[in-house]
MDTraj code that builds the backbone (N, CA, C; nanometers):
import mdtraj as md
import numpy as np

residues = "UNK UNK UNK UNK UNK UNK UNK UNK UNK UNK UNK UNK UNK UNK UNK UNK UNK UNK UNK UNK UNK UNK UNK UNK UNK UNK UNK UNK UNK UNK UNK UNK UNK UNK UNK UNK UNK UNK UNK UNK UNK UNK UNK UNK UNK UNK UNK UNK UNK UNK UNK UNK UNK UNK UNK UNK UNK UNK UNK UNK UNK UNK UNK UNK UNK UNK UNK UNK UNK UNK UNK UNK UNK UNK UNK UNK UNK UNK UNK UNK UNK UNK UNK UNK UNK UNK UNK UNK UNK UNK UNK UNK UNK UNK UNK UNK UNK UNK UNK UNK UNK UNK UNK UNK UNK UNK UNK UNK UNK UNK UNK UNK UNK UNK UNK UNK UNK UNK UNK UNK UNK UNK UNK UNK UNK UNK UNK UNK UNK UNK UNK UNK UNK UNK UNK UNK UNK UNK UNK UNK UNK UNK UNK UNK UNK UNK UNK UNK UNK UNK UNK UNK UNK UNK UNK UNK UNK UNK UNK UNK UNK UNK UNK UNK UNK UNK UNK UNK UNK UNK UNK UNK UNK UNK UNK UNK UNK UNK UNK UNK UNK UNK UNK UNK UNK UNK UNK UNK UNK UNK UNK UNK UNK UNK UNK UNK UNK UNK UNK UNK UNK UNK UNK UNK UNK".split()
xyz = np.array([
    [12.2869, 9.3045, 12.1541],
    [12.2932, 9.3539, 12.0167],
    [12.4355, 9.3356, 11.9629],
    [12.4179, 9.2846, 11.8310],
    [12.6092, 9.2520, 11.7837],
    [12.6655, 9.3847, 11.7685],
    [12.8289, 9.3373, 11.7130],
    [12.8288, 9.4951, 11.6620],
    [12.7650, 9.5330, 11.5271],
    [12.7691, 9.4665, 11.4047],
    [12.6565, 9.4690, 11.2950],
    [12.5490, 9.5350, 11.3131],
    [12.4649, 9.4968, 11.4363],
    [12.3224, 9.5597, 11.4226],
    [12.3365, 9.7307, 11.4707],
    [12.4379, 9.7176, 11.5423],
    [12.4352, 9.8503, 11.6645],
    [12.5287, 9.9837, 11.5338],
    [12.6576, 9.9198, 11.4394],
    [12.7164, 9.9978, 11.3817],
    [12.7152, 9.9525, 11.1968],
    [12.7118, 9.8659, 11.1654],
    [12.6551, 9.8319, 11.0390],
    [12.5183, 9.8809, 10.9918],
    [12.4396, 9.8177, 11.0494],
    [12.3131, 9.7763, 10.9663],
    [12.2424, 9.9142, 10.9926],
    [12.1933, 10.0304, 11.0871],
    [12.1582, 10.1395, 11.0740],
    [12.2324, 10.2462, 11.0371],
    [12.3736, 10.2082, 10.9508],
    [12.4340, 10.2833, 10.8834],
    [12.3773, 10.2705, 10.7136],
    [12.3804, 10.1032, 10.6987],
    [12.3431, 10.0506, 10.5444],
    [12.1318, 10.1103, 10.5283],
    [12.0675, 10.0768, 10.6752],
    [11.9259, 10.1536, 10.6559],
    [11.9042, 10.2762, 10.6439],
    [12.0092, 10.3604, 10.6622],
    [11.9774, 10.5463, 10.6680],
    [12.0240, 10.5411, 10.4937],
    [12.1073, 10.4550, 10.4409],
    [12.1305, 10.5054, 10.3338],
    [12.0576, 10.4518, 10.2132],
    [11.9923, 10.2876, 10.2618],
    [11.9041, 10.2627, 10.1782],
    [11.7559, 10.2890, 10.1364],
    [11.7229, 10.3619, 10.3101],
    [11.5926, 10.4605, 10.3146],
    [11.6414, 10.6004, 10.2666],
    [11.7093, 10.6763, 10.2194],
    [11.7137, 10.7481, 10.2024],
    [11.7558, 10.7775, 10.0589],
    [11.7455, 10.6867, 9.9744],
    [11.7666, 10.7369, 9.8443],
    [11.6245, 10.8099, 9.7641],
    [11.6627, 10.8677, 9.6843],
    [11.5425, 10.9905, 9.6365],
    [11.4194, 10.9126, 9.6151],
    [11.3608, 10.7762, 9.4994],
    [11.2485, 10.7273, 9.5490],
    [11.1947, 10.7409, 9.6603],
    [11.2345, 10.7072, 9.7498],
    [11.1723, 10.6713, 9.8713],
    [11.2011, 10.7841, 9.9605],
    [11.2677, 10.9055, 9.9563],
    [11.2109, 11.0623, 9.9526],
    [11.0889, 11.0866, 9.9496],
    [11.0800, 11.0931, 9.7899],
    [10.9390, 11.0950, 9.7502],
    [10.8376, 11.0405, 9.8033],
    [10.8748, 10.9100, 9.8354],
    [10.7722, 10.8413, 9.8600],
    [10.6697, 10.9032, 10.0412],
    [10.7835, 10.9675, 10.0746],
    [10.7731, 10.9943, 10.2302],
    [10.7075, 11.1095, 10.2157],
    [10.7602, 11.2433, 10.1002],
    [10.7304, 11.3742, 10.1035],
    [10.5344, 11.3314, 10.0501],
    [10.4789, 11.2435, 10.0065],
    [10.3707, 11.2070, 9.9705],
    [10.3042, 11.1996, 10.0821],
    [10.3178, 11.1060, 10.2033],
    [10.2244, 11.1132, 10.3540],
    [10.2876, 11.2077, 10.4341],
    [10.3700, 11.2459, 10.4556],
    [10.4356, 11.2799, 10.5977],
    [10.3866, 11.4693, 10.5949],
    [10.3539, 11.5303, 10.4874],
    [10.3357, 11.6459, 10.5215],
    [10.1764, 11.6625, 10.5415],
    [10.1538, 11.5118, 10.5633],
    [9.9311, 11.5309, 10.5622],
    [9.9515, 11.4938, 10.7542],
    [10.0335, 11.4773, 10.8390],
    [10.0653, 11.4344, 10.9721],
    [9.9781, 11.6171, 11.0389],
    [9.9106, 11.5474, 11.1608],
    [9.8807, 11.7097, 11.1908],
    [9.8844, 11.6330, 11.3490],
    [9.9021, 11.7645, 11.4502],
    [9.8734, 11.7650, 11.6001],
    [9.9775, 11.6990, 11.6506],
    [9.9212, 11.6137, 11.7633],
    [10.0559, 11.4843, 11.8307],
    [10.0527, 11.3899, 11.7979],
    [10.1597, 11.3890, 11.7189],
    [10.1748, 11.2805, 11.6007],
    [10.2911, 11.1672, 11.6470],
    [10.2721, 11.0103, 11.6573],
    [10.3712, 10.9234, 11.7260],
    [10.4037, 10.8827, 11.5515],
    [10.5352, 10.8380, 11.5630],
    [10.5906, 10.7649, 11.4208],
    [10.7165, 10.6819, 11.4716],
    [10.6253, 10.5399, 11.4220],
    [10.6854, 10.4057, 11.4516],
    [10.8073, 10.3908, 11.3528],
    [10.9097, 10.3789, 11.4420],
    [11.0442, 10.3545, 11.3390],
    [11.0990, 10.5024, 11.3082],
    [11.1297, 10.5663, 11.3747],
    [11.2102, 10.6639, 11.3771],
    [11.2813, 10.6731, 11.2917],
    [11.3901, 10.5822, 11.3087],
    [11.5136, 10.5756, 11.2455],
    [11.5999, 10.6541, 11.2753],
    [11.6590, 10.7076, 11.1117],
    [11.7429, 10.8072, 11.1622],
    [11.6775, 10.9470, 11.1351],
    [11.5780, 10.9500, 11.1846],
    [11.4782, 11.1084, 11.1152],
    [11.4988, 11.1300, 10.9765],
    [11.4351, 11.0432, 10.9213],
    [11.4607, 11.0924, 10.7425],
    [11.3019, 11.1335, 10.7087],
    [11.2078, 11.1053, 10.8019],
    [11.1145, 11.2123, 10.7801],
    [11.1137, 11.3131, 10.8395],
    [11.1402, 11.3946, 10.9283],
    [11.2183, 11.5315, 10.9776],
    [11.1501, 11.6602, 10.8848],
    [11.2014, 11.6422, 10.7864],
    [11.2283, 11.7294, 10.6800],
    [11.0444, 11.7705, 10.6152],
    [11.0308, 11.6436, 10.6216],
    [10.8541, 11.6543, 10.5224],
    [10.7907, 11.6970, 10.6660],
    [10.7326, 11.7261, 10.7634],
    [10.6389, 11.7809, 10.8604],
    [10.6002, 11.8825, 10.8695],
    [10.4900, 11.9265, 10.8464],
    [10.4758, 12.0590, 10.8050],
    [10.4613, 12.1296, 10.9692],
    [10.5502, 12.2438, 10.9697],
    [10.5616, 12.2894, 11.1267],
    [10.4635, 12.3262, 11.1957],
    [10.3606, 12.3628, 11.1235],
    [10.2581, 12.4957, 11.1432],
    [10.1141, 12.3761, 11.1929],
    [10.1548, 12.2667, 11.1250],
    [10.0276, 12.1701, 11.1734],
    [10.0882, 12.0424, 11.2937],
    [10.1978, 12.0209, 11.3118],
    [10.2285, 11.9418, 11.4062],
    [10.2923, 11.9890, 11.5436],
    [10.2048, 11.9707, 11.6593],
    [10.2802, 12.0147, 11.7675],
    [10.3940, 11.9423, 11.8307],
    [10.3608, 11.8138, 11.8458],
    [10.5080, 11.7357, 11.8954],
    [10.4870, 11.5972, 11.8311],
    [10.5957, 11.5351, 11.8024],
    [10.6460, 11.4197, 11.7667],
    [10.7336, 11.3085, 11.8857],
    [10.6430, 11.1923, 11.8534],
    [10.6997, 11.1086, 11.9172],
    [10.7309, 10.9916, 11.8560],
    [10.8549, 10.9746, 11.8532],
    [10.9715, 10.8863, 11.7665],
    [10.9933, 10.7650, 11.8398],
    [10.9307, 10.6610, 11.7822],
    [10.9184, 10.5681, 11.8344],
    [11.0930, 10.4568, 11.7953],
    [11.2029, 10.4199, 11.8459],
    [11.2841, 10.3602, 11.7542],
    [11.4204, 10.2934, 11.9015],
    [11.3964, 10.1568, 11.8647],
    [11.4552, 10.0492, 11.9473],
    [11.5833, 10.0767, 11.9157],
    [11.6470, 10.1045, 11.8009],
    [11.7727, 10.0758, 11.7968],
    [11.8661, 10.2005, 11.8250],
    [11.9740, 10.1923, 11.9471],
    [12.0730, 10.2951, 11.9493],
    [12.1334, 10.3616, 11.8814],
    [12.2096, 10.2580, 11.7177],
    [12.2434, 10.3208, 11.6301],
    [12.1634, 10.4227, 11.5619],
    [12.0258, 10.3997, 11.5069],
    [11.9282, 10.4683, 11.4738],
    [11.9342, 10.5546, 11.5423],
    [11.9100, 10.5832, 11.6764],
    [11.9023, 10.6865, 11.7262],
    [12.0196, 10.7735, 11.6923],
    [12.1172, 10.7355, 11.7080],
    [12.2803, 10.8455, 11.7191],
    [12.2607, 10.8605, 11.5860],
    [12.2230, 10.7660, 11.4680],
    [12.2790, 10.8861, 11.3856],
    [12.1035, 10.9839, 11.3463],
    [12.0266, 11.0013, 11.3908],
    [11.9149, 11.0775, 11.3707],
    [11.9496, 11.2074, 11.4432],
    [12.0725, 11.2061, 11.5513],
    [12.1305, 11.3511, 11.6481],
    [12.1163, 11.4509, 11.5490],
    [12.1724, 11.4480, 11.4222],
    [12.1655, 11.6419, 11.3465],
    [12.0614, 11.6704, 11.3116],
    [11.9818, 11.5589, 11.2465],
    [11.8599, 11.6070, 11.2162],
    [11.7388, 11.6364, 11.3592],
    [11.7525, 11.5242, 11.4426],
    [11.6986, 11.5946, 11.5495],
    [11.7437, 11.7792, 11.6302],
    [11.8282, 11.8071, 11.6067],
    [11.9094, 11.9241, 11.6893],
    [11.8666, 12.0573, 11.5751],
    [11.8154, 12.0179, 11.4195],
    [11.8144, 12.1100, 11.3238],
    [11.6584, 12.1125, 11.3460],
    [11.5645, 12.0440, 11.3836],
    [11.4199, 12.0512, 11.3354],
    [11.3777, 12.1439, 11.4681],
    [11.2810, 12.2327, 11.4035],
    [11.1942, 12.3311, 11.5446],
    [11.0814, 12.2804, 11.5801],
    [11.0522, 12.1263, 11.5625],
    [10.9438, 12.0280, 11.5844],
    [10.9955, 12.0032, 11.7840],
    [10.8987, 11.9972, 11.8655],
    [10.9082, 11.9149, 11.9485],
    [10.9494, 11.7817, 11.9697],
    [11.0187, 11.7015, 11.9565],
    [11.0457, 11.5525, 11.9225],
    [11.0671, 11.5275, 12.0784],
    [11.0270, 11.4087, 12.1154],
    [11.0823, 11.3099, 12.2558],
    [11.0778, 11.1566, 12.1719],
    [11.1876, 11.0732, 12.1352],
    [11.2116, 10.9769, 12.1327],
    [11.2086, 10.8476, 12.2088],
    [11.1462, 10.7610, 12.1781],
    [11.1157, 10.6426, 12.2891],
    [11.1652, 10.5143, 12.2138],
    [11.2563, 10.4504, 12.3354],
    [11.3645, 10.3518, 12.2764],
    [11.2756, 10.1971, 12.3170],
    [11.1855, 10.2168, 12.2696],
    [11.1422, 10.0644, 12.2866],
    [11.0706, 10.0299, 12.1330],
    [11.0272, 9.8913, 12.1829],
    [11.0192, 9.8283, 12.0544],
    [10.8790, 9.8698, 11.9883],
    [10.8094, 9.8248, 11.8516],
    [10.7362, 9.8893, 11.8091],
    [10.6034, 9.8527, 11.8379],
    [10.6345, 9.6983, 11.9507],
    [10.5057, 9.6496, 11.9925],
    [10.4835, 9.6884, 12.1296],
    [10.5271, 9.7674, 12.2030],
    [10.5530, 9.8497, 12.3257],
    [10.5441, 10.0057, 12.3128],
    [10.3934, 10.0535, 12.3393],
    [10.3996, 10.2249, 12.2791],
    [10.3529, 10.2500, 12.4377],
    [10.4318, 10.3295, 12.5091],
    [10.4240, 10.3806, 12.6611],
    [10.3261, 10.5119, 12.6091],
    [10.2287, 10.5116, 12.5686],
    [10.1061, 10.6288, 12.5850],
    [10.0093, 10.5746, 12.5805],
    [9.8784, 10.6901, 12.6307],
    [9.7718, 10.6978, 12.6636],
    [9.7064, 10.6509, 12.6042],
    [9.5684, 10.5433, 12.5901],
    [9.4543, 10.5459, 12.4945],
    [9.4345, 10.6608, 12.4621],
    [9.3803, 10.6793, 12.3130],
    [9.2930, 10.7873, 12.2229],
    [9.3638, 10.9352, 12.2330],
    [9.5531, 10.9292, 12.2742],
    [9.6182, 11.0374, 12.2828],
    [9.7199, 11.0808, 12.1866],
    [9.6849, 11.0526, 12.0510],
    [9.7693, 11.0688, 11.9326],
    [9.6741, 11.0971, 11.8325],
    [9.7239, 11.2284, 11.7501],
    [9.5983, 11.2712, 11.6596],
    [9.6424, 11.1713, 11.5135],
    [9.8202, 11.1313, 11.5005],
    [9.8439, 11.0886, 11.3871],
    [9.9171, 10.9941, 11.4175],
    [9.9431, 10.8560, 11.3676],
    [10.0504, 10.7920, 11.3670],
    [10.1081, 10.8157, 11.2104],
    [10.2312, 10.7585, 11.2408],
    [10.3055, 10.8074, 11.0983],
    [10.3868, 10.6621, 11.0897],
    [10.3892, 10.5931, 10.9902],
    [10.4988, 10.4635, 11.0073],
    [10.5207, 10.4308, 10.8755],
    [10.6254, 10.4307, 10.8566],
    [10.7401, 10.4390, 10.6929],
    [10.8614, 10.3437, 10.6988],
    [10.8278, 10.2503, 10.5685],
    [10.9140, 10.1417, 10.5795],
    [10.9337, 10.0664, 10.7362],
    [10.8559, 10.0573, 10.7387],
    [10.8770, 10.0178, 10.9395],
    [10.8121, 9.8314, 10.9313],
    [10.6611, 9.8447, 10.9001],
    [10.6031, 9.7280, 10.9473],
    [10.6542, 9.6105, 10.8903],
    [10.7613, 9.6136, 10.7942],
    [10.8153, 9.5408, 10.7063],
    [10.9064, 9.4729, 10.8201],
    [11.0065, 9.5421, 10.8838],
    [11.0357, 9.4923, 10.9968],
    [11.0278, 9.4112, 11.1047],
    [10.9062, 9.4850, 11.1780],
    [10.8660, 9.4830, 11.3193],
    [10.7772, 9.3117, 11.3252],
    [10.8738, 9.2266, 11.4222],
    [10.8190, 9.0986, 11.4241],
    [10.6902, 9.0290, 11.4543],
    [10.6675, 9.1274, 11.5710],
    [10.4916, 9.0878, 11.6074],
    [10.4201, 9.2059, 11.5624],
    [10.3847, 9.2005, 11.4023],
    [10.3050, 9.3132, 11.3570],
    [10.1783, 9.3257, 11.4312],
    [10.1384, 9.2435, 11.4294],
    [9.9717, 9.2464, 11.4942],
    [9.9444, 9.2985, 11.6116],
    [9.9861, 9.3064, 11.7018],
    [10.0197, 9.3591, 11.8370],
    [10.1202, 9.5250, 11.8113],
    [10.1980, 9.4918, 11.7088],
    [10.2100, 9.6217, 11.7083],
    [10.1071, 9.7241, 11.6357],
    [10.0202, 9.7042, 11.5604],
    [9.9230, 9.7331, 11.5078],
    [9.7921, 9.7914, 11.6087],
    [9.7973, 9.7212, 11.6604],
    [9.6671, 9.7385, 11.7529],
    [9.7404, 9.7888, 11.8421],
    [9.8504, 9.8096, 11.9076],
    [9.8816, 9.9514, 11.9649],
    [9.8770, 10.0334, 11.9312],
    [9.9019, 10.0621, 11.7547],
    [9.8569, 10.2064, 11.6927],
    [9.6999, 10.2561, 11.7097],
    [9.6204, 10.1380, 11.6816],
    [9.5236, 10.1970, 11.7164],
    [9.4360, 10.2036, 11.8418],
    [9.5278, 10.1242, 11.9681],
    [9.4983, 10.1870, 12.0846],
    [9.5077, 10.3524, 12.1159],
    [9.6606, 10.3960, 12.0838],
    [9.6482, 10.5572, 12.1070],
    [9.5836, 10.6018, 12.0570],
    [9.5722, 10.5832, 11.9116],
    [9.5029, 10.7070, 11.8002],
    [9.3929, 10.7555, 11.8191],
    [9.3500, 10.8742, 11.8542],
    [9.1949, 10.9295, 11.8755],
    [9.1056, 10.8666, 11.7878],
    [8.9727, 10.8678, 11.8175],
    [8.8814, 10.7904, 11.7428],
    [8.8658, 10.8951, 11.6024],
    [8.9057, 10.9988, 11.5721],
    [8.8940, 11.0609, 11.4622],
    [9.0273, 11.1120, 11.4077],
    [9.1392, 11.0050, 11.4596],
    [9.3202, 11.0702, 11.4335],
    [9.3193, 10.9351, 11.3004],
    [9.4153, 10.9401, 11.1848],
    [9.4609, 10.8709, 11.1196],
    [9.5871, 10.8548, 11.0488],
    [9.5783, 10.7229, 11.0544],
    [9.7669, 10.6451, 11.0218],
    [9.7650, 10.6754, 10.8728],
    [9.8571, 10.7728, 10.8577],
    [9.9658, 10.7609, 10.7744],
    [10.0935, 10.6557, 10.7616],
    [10.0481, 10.5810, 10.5944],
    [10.1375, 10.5298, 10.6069],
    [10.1874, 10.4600, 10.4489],
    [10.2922, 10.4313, 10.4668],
    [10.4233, 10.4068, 10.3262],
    [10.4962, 10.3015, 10.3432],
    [10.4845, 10.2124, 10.3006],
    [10.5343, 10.0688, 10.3023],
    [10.5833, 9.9975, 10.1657],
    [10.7014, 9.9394, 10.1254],
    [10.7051, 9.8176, 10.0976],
    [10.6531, 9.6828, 10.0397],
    [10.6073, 9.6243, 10.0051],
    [10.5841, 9.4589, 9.9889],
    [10.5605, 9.3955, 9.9197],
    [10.4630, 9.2701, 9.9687],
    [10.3940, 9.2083, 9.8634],
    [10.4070, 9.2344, 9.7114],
    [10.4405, 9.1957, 9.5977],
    [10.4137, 9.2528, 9.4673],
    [10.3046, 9.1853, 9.3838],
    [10.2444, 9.2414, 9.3094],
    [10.0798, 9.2065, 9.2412],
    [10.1984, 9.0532, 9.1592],
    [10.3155, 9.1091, 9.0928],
    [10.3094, 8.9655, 8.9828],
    [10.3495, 8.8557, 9.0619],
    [10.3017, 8.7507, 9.0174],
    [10.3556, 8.6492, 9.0457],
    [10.4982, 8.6098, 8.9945],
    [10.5477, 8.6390, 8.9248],
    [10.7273, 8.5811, 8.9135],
    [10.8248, 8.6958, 9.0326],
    [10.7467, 8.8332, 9.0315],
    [10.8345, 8.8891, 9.1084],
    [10.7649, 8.8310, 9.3198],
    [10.7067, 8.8479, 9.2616],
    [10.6214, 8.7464, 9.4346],
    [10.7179, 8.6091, 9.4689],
    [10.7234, 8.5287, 9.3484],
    [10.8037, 8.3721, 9.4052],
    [10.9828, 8.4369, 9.3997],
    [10.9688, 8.5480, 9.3454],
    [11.1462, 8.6191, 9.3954],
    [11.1182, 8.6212, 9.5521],
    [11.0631, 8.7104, 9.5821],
    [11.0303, 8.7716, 9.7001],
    [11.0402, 8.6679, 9.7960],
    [10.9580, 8.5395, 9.7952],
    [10.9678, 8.4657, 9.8591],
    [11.0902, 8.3775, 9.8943],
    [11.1872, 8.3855, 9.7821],
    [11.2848, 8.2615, 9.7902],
    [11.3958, 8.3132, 9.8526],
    [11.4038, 8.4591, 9.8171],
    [11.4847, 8.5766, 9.8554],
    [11.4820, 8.6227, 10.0229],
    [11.3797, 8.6357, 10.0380],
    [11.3434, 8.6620, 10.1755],
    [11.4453, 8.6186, 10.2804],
    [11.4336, 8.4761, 10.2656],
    [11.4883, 8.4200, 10.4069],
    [11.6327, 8.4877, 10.4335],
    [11.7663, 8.5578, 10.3590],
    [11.8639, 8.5590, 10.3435],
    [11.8412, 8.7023, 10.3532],
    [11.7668, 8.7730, 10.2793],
    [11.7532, 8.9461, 10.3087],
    [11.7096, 8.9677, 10.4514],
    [11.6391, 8.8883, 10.4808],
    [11.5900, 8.9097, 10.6450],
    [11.6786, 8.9342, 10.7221],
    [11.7857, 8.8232, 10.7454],
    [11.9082, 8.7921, 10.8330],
    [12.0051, 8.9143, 10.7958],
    [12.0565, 9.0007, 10.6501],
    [12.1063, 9.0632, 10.6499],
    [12.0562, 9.2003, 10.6814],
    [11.9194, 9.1959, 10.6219],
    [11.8133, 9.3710, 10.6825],
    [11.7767, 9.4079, 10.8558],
    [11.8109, 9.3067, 10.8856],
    [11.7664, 9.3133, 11.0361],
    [11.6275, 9.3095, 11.0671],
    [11.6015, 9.2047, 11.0110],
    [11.4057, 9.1579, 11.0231],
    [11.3173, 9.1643, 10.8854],
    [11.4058, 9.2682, 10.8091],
    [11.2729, 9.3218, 10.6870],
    [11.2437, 9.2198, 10.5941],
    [11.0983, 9.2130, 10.6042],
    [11.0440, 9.1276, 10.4993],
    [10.9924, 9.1710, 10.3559],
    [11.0317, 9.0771, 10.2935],
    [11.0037, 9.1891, 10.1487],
    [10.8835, 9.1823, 10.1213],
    [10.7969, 9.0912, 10.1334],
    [10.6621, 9.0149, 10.0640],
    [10.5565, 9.0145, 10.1952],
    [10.5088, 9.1196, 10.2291],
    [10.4360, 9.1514, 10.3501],
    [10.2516, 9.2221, 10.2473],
    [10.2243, 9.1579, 10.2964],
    [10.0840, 9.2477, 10.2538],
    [10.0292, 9.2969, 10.3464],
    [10.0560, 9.4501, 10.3367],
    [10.0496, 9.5667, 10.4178],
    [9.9173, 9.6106, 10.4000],
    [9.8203, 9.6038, 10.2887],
    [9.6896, 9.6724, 10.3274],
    [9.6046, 9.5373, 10.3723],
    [9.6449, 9.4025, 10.3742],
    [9.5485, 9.3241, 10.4609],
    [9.5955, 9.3212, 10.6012],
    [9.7576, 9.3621, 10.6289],
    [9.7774, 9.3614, 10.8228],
    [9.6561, 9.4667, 10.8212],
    [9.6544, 9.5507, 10.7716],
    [9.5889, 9.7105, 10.8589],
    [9.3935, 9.6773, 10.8355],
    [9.3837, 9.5724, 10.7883],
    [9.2439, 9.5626, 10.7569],
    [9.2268, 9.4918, 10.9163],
    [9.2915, 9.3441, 10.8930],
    [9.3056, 9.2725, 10.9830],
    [9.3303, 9.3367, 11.1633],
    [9.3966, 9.4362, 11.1065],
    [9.4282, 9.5134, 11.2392],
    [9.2986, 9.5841, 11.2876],
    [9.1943, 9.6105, 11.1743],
    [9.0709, 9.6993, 11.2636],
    [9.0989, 9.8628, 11.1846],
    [9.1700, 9.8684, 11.0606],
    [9.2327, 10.0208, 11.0092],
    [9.1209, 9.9608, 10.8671],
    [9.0441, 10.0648, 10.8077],
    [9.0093, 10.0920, 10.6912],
    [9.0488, 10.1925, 10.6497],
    [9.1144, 10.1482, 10.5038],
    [9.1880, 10.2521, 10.4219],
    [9.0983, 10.3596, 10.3460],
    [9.1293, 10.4648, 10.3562],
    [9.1136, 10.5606, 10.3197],
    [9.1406, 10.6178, 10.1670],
    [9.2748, 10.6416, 10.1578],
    [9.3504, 10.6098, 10.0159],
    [9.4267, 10.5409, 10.0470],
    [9.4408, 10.4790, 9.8760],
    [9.5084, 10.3283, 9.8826],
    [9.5827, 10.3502, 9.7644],
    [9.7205, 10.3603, 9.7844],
    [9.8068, 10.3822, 9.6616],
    [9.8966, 10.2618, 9.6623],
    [9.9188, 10.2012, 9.5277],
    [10.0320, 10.0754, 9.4729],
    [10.0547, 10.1233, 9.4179],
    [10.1977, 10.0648, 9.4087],
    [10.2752, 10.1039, 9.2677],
    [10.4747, 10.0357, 9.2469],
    [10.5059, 10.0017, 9.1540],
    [10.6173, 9.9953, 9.1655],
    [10.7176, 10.1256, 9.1791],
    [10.7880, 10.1358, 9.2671],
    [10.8483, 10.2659, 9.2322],
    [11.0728, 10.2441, 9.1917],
    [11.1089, 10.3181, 9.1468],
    [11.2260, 10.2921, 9.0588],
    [11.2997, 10.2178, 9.2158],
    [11.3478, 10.1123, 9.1493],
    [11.4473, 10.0078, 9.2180],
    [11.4498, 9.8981, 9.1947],
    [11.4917, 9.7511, 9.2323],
    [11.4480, 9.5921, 9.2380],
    [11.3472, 9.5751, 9.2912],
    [11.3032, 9.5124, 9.1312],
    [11.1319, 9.5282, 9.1694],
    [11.1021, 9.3862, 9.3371],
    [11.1880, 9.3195, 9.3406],
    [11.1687, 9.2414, 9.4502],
    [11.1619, 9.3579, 9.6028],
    [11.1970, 9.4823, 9.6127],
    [11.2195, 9.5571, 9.7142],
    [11.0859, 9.7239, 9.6884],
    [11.0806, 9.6971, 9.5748],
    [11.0110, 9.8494, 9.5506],
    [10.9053, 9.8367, 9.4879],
    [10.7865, 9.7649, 9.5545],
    [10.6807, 9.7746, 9.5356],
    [10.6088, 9.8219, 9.6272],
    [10.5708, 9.9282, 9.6480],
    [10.5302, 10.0283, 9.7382],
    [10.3425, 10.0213, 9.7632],
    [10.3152, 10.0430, 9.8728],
    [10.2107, 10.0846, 9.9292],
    [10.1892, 10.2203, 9.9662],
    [10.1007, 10.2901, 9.9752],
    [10.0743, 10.4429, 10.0546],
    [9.9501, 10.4825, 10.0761],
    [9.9058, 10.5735, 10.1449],
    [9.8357, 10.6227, 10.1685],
    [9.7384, 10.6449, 10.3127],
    [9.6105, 10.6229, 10.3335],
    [9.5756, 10.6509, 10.4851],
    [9.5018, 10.5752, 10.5381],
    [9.4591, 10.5846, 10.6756],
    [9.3570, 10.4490, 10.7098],
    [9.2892, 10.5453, 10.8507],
    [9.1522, 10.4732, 10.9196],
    [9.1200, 10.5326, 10.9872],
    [9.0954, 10.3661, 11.1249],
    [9.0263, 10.4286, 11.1920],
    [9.0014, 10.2723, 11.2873],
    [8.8036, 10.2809, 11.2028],
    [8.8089, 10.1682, 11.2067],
    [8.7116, 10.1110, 11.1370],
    [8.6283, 10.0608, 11.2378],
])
top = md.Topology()
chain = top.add_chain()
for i, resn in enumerate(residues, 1):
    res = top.add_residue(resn, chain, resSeq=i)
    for name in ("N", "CA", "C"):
        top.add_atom(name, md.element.get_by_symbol(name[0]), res)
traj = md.Trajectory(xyz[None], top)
């Protein structure tokens, strides 16, 4: 890992996931999470805050990168959530078949290189009646902001550390074997090449 990825770049992601849009956007799924709930892409715990205590027993924080981890330390040490963190990648989930009531994954799949495989590990754990929450990124309906997306990409990638802007997130999760549940689009305040948002839920189909 350079130094960029390890002390840059999950300094520039805690602060670019964390501006108030995309708050919002989190406080929208993350307080519907109930039981033992895994959530791909940790980060730096900037969902922490939205979990409602009383319905989640433990959390498992799925997140490869060291930096991510160190700086998620206060918010991990402040939450009365159970958390155990697991430092592998997002296509590598060390649990049980059918032993997760929720997955939770935010701004993540935009990332993660072998989506498909990481996908179908989500819905290896997930109980046959547990469902993914989830808030994404991508694809945009217009076409002039779509051929941005595309031309843009190659150069945001190399600097985001994988993230793709132009991902169509409710056909991975179809493709993956997930039927959506609710299905929310929308642009939400930012460059519209970055903030065209997905949300809502999916079940295994």
């Amino acid at each position: 890992m350079s130094w960029y990825e390890d002390r840059i770049l999950p300094r520039m992601t805690n602060l670019v996931c964390g501006v108030k849009p995309a708050r919002k956007q989190r406080q929208k799924i993350v307080p519907k999470a109930r039981g033992d709930v895994l959530e791909i892409g940790f980060g730096s715990g900037l969902n922490l805050p939205f979990y409602d205590n009383d319905k989640v027993r433990r959390v498992w924080g799925l997140e490869p990168s060291e930096g991510m981890r160190r700086l998620a330390g206060k918010r991990l040490a402040a939450s009365p959530i159970d958390i155990e963190l697991i430092d592998l990648p997002g296509e590598e989930i060390p649990l049980e078949d059918n032993s997760v009531d929720t997955v939770v994954v935010t701004y993540t799949l935009c990332t993660i290189s072998d989506v498909a495989p990481a996908l179908a590990g989500m819905r290896r754990v997930l109980k046959p009646d547990g469902q993914l929450l989830y808030c994404e990124h991508g694809k945009a309906p217009d076409a002039g902001v779509h051929k941005w997306q595309q031309r843009l990409n190659p150069g945001w990638k190399r600097l985001a550390g994988g993230c793709n802007m132009h991902r169509d997130i409710p056909a991975l999760l179809d493709e993956s074997g997930f039927a959506l549940e609710d299905d929310n689009r929308s642009y939400i305040p930012g460059l519209r090449v970055l903030s065209y948002n997905y949300w809502g839920s999916a079940r295994i189909r």
